[in-house]
Biotite code that builds the C-alpha atoms (Angstrom):
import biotite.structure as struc

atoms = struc.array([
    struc.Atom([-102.905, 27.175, 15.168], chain_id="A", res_id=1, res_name="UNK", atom_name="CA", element="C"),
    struc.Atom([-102.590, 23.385, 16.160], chain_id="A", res_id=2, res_name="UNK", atom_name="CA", element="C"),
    struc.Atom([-104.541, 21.545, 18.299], chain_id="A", res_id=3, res_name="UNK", atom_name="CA", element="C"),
    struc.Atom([-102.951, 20.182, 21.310], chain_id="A", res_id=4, res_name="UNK", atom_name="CA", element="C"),
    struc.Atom([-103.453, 16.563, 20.477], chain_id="A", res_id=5, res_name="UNK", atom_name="CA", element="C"),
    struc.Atom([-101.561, 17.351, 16.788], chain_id="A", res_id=6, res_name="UNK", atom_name="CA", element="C"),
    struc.Atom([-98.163, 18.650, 18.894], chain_id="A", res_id=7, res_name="UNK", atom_name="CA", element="C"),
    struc.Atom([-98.567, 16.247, 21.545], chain_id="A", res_id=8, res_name="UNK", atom_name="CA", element="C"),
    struc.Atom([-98.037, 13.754, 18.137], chain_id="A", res_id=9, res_name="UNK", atom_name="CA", element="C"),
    struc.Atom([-95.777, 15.884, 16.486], chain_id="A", res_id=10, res_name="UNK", atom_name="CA", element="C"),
    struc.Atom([-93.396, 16.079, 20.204], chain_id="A", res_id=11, res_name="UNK", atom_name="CA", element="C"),
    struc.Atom([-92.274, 12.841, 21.585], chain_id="A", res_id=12, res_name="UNK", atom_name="CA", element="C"),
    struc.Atom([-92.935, 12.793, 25.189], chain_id="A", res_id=13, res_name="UNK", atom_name="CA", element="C"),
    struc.Atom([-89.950, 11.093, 26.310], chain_id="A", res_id=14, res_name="UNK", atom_name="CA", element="C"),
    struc.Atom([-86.617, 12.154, 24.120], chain_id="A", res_id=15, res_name="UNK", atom_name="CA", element="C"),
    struc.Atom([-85.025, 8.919, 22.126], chain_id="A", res_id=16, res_name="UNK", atom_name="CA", element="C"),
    struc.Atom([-81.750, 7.518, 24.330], chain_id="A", res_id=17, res_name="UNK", atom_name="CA", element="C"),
    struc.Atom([-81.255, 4.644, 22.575], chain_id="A", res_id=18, res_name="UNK", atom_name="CA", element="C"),
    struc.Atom([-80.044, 3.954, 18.788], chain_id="A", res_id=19, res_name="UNK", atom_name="CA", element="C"),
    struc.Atom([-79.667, 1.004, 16.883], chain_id="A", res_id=20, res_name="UNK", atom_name="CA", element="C"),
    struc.Atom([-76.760, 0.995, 14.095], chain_id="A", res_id=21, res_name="UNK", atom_name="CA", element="C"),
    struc.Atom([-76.880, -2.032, 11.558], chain_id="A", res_id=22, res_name="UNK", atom_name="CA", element="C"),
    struc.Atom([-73.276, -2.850, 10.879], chain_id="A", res_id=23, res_name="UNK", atom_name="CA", element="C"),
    struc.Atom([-70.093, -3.431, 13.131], chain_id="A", res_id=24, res_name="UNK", atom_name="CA", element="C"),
    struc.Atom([-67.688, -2.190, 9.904], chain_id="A", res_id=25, res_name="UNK", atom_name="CA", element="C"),
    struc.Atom([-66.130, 1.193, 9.777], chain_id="A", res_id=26, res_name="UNK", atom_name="CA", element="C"),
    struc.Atom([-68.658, 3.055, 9.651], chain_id="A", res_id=27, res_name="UNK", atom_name="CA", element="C"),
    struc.Atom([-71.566, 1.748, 12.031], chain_id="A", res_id=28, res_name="UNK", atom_name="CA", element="C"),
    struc.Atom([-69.067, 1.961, 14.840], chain_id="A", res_id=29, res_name="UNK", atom_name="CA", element="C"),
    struc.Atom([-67.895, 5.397, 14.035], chain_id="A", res_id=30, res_name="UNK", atom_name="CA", element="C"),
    struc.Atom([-71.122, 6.130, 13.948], chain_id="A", res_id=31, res_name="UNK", atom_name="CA", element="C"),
    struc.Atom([-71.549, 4.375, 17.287], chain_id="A", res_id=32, res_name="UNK", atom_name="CA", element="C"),
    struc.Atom([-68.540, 6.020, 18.928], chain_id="A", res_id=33, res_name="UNK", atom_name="CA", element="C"),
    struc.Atom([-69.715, 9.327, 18.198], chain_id="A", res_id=34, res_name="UNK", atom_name="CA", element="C"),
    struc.Atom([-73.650, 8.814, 19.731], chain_id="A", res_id=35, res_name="UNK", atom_name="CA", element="C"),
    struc.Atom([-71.309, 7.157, 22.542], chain_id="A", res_id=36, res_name="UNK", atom_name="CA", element="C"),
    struc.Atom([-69.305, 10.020, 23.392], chain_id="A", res_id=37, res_name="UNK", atom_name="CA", element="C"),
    struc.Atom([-72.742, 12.406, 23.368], chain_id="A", res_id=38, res_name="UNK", atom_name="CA", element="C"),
    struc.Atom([-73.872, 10.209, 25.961], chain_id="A", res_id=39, res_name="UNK", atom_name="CA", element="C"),
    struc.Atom([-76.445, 7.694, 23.518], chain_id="A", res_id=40, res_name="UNK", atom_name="CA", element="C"),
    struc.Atom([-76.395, 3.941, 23.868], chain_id="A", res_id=41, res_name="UNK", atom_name="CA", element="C"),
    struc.Atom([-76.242, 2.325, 20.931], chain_id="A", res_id=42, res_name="UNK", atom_name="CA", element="C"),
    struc.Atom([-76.789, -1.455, 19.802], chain_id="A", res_id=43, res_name="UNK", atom_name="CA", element="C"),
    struc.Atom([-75.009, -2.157, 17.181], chain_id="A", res_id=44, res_name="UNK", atom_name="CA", element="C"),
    struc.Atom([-76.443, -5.126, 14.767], chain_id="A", res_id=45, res_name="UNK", atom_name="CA", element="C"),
    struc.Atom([-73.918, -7.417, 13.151], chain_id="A", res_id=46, res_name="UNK", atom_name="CA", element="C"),
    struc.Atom([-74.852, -10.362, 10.963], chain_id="A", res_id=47, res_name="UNK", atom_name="CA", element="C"),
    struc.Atom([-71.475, -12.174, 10.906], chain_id="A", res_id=48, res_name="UNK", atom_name="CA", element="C"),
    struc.Atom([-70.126, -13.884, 13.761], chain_id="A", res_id=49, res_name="UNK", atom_name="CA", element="C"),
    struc.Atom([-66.688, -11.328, 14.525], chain_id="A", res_id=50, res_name="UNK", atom_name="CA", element="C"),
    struc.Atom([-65.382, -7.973, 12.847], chain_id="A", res_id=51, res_name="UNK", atom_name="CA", element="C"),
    struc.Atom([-64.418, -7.791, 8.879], chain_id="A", res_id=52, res_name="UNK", atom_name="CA", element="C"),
    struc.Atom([-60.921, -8.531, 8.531], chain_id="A", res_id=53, res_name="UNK", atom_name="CA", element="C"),
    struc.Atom([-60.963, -8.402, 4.611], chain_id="A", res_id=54, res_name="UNK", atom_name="CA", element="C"),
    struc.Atom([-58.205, -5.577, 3.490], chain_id="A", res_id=55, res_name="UNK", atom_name="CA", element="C"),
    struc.Atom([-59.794, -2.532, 1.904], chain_id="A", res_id=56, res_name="UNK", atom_name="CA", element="C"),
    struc.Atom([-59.327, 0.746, 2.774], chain_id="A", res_id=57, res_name="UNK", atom_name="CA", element="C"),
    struc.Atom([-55.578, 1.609, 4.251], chain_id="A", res_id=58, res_name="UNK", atom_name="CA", element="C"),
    struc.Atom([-54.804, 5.782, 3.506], chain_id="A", res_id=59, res_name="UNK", atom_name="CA", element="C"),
    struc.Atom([-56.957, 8.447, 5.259], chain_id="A", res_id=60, res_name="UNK", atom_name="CA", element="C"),
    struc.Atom([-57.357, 11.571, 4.487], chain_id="A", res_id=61, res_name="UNK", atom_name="CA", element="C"),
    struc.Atom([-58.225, 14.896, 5.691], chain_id="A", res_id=62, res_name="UNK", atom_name="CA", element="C"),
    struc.Atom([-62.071, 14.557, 5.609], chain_id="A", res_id=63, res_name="UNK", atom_name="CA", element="C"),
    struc.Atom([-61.977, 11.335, 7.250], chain_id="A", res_id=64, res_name="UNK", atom_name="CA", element="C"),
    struc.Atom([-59.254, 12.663, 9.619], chain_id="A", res_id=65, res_name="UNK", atom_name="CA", element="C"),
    struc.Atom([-60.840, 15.386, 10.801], chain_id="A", res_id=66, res_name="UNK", atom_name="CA", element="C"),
    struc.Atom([-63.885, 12.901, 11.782], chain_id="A", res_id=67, res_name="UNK", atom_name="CA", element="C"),
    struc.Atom([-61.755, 10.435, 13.666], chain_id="A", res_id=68, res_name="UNK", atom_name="CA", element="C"),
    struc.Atom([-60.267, 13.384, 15.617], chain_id="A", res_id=69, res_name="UNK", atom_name="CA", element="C"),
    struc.Atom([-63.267, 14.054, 16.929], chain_id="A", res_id=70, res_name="UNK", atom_name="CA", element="C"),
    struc.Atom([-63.844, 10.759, 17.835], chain_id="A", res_id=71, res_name="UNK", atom_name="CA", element="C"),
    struc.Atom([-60.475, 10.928, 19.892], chain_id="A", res_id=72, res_name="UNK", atom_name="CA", element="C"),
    struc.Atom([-58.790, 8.026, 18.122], chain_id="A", res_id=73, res_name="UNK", atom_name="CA", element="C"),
    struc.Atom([-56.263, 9.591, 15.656], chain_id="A", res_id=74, res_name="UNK", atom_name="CA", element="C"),
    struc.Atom([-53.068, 8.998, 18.742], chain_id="A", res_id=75, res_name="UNK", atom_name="CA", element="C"),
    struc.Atom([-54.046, 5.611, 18.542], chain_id="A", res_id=76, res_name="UNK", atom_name="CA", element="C"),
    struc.Atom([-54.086, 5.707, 15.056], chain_id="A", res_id=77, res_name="UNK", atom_name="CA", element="C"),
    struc.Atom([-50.574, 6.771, 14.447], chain_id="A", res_id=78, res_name="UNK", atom_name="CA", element="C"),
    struc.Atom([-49.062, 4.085, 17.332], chain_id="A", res_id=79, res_name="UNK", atom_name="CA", element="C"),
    struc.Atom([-50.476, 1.455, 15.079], chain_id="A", res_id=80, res_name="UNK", atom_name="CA", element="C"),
    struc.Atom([-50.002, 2.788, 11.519], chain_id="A", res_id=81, res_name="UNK", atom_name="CA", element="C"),
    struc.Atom([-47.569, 5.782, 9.970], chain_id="A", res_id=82, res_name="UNK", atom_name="CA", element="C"),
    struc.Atom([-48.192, 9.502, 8.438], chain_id="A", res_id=83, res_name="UNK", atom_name="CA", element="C"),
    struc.Atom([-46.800, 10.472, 5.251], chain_id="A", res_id=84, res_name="UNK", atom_name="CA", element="C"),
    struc.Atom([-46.357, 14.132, 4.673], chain_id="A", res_id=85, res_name="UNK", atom_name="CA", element="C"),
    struc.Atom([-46.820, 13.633, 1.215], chain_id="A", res_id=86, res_name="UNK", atom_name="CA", element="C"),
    struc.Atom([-46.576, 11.751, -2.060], chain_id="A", res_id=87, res_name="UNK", atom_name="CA", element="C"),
    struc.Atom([-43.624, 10.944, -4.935], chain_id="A", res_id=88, res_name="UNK", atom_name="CA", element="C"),
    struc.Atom([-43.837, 9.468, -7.736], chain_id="A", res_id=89, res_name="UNK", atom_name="CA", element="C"),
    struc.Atom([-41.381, 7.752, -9.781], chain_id="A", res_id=90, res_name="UNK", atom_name="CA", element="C"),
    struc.Atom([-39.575, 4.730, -11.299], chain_id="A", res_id=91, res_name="UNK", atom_name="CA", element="C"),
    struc.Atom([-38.996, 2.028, -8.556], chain_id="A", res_id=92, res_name="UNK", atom_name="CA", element="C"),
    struc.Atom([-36.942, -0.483, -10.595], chain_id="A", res_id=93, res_name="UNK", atom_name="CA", element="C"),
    struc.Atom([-34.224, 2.583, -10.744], chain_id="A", res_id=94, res_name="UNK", atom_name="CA", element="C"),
    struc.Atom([-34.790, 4.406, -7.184], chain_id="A", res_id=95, res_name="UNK", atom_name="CA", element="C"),
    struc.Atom([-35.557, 7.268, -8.954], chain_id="A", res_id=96, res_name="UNK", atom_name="CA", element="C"),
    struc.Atom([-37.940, 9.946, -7.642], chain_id="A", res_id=97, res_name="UNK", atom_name="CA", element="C"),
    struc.Atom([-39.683, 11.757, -10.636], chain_id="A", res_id=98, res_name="UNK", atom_name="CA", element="C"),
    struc.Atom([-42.472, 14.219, -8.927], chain_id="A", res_id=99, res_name="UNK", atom_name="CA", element="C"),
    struc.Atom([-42.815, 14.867, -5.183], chain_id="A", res_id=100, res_name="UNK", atom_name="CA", element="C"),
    struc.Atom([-46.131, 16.403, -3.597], chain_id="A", res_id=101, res_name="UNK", atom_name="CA", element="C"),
    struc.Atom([-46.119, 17.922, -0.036], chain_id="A", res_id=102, res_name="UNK", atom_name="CA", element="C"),
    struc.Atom([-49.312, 17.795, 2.171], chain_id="A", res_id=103, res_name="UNK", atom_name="CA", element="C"),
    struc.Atom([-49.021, 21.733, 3.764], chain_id="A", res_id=104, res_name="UNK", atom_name="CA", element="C"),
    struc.Atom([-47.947, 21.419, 7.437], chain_id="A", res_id=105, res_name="UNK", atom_name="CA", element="C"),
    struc.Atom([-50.497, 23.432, 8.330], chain_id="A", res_id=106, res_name="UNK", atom_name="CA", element="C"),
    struc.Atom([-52.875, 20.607, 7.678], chain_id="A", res_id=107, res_name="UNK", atom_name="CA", element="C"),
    struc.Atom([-51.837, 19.211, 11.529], chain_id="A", res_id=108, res_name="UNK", atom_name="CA", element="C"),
    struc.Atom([-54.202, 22.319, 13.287], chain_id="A", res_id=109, res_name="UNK", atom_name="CA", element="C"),
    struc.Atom([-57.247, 20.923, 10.696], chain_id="A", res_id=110, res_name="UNK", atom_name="CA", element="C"),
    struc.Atom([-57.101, 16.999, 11.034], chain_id="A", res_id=111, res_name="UNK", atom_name="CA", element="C"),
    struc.Atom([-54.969, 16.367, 13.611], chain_id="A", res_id=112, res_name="UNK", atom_name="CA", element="C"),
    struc.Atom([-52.309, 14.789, 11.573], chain_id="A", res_id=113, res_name="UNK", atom_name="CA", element="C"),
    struc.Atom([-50.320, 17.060, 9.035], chain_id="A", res_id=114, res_name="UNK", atom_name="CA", element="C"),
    struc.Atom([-50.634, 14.321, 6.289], chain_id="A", res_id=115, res_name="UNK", atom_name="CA", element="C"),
    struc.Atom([-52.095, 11.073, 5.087], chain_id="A", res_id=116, res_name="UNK", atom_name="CA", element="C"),
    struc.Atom([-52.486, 8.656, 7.625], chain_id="A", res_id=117, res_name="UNK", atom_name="CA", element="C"),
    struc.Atom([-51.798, 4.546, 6.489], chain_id="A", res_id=118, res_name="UNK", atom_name="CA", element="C"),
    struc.Atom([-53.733, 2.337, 8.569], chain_id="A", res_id=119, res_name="UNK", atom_name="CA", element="C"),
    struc.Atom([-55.438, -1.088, 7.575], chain_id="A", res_id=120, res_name="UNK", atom_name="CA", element="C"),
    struc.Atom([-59.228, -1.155, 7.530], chain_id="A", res_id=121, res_name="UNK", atom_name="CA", element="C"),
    struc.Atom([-59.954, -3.776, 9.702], chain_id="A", res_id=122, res_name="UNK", atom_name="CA", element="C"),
    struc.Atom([-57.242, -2.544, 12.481], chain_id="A", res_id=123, res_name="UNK", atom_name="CA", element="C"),
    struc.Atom([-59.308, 0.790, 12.440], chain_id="A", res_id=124, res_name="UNK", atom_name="CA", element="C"),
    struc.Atom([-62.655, -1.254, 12.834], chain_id="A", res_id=125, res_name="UNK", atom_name="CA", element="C"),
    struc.Atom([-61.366, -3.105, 15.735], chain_id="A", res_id=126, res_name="UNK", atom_name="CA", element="C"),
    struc.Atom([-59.632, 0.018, 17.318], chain_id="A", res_id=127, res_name="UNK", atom_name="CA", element="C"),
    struc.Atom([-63.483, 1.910, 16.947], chain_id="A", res_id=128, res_name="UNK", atom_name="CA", element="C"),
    struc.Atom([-64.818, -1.515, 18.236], chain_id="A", res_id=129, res_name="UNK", atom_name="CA", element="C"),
    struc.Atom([-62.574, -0.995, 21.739], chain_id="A", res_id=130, res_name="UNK", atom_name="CA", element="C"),
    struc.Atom([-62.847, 2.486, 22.074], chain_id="A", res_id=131, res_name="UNK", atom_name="CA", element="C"),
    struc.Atom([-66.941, 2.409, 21.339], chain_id="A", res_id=132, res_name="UNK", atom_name="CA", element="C"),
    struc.Atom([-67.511, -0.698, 23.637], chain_id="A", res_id=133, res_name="UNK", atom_name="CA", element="C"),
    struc.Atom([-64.890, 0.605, 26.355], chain_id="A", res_id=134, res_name="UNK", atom_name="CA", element="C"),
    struc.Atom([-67.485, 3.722, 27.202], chain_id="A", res_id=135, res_name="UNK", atom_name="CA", element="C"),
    struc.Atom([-70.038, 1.253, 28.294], chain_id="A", res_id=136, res_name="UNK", atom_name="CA", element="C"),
    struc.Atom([-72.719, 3.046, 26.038], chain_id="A", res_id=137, res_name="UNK", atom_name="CA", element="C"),
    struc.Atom([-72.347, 0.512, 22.840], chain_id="A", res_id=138, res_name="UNK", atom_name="CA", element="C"),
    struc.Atom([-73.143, -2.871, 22.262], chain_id="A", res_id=139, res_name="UNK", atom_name="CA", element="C"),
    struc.Atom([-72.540, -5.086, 19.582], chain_id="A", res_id=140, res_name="UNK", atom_name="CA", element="C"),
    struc.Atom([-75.037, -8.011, 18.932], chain_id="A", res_id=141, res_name="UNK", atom_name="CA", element="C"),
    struc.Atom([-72.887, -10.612, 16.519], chain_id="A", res_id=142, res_name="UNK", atom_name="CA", element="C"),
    struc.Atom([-74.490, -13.031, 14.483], chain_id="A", res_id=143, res_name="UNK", atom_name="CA", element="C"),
    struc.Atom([-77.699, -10.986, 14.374], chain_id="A", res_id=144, res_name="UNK", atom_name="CA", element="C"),
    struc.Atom([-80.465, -9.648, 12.815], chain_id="A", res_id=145, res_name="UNK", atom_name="CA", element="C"),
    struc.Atom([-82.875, -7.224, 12.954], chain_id="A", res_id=146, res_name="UNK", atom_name="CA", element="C"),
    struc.Atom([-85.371, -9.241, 13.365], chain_id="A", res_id=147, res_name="UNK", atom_name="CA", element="C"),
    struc.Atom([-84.378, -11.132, 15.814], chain_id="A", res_id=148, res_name="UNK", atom_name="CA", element="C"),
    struc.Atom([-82.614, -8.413, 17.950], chain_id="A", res_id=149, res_name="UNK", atom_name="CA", element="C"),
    struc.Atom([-85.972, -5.822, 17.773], chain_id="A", res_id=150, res_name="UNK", atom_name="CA", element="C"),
    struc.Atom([-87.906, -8.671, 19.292], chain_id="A", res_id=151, res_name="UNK", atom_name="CA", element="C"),
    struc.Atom([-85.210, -9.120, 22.033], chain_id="A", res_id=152, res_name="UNK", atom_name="CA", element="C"),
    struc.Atom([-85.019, -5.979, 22.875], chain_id="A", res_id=153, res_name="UNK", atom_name="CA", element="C"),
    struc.Atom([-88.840, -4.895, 22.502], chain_id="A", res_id=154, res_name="UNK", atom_name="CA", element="C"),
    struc.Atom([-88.291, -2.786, 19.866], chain_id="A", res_id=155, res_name="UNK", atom_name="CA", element="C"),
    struc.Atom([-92.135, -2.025, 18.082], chain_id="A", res_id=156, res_name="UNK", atom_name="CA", element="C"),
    struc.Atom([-92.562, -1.778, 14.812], chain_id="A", res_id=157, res_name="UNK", atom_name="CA", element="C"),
    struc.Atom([-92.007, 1.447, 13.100], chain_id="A", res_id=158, res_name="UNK", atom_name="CA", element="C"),
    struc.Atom([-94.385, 2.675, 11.057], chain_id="A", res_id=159, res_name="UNK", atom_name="CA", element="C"),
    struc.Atom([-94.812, 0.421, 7.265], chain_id="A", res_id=160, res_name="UNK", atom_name="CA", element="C"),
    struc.Atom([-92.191, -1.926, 9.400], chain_id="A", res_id=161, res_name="UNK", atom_name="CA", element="C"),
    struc.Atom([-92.377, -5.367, 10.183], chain_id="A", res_id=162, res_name="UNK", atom_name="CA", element="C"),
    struc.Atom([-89.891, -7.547, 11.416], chain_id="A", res_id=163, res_name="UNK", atom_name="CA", element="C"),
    struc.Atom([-91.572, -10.648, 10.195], chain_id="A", res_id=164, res_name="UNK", atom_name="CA", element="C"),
    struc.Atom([-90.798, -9.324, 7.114], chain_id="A", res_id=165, res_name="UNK", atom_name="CA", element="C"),
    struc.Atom([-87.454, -8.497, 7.687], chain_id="A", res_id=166, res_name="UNK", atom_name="CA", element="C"),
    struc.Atom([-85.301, -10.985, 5.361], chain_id="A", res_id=167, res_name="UNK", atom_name="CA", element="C"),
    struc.Atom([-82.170, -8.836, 4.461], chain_id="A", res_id=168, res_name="UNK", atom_name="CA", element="C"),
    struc.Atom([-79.563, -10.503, 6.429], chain_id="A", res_id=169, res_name="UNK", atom_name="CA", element="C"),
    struc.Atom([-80.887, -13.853, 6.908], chain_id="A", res_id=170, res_name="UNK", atom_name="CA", element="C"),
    struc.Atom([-78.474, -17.012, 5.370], chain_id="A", res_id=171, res_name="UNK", atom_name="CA", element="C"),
    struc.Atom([-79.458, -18.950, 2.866], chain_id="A", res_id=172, res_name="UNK", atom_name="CA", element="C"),
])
């Protein structure tokens, strides 16, 4: 049996309400959207000075679908991109079409879409960025480290942690 001073250590007293994502790409607001919606705030770290524009990703599929329709953004998604229902293959110089491939219809029910959805990378960040920072729960810190943000906000050092010794992120 444990002591009561080992599950008073083992059980915070207070429960966490605030999270701090490092990133403001694709994924550390997703992330951010999502502990929005359940009611979290977040501060979101971000070393450069305004969202990643560089083209990278641009076709999602169901996995990531699925995600982003529980995030609630897959409407906006398809005003500012387009869905293919599938894939063909073939020569372009001569118009022909060699091989098609359907994506089932009954994909729609799963992901939200019914297909592959085309949608530039850094249009998706900055769609995540409005719809996490439009709940009033997330806030992004550009041009920022972790260093300099934990001592802003009080954050104390977590245990083997020290943010003196932080030097990921710094410029040269």
């Amino acid at each position: 049996m444990a002591s009561k001073s080992s599950e008073s250590a083992q059980t915070p007293e207070k429960p966490q309400n605030n999270v701090l994502v490092m990133g403001a790409g694709l994924v550390g607001l997703a992330i951010a959207l999502r502990l929005a919606l359940a009611g979290i705030v977040v501060h979101v770290v971000e070393k450069e000075e305004r969202l990643g524009e560089e083209p990278r990703a641009v076709a999602y599929y169901a996995s990531a679908l699925i995600a982003l329709k529980k995030m609630g953004v897959i409407p906006d998604m398809e005003k500012a991109g387009f869905v293919s229902e599938g894939f063909a293959g073939g020569c372009y110089a001569m118009g022909d079409v060699i091989a098609r491939l359907p994506i089932p219809r009954d994909m729609k029910e799963s992901n939200g879409v019914g297909g592959v959805l085309y949608l530039p990378q850094p249009e998706l960040t900055k769609l995540l960025f409005e719809k996490a920072t439009a709940t009033g729960l997330v806030t992004v810190h550009f041009e920022e480290t972790l260093t300099k943000l934990s001592k802003m906000l009080g954050y104390q050092e977590a245990a083997g942690y020290s943010p003196e010794k932080d030097t990921a992120g710094q410029r040269n």
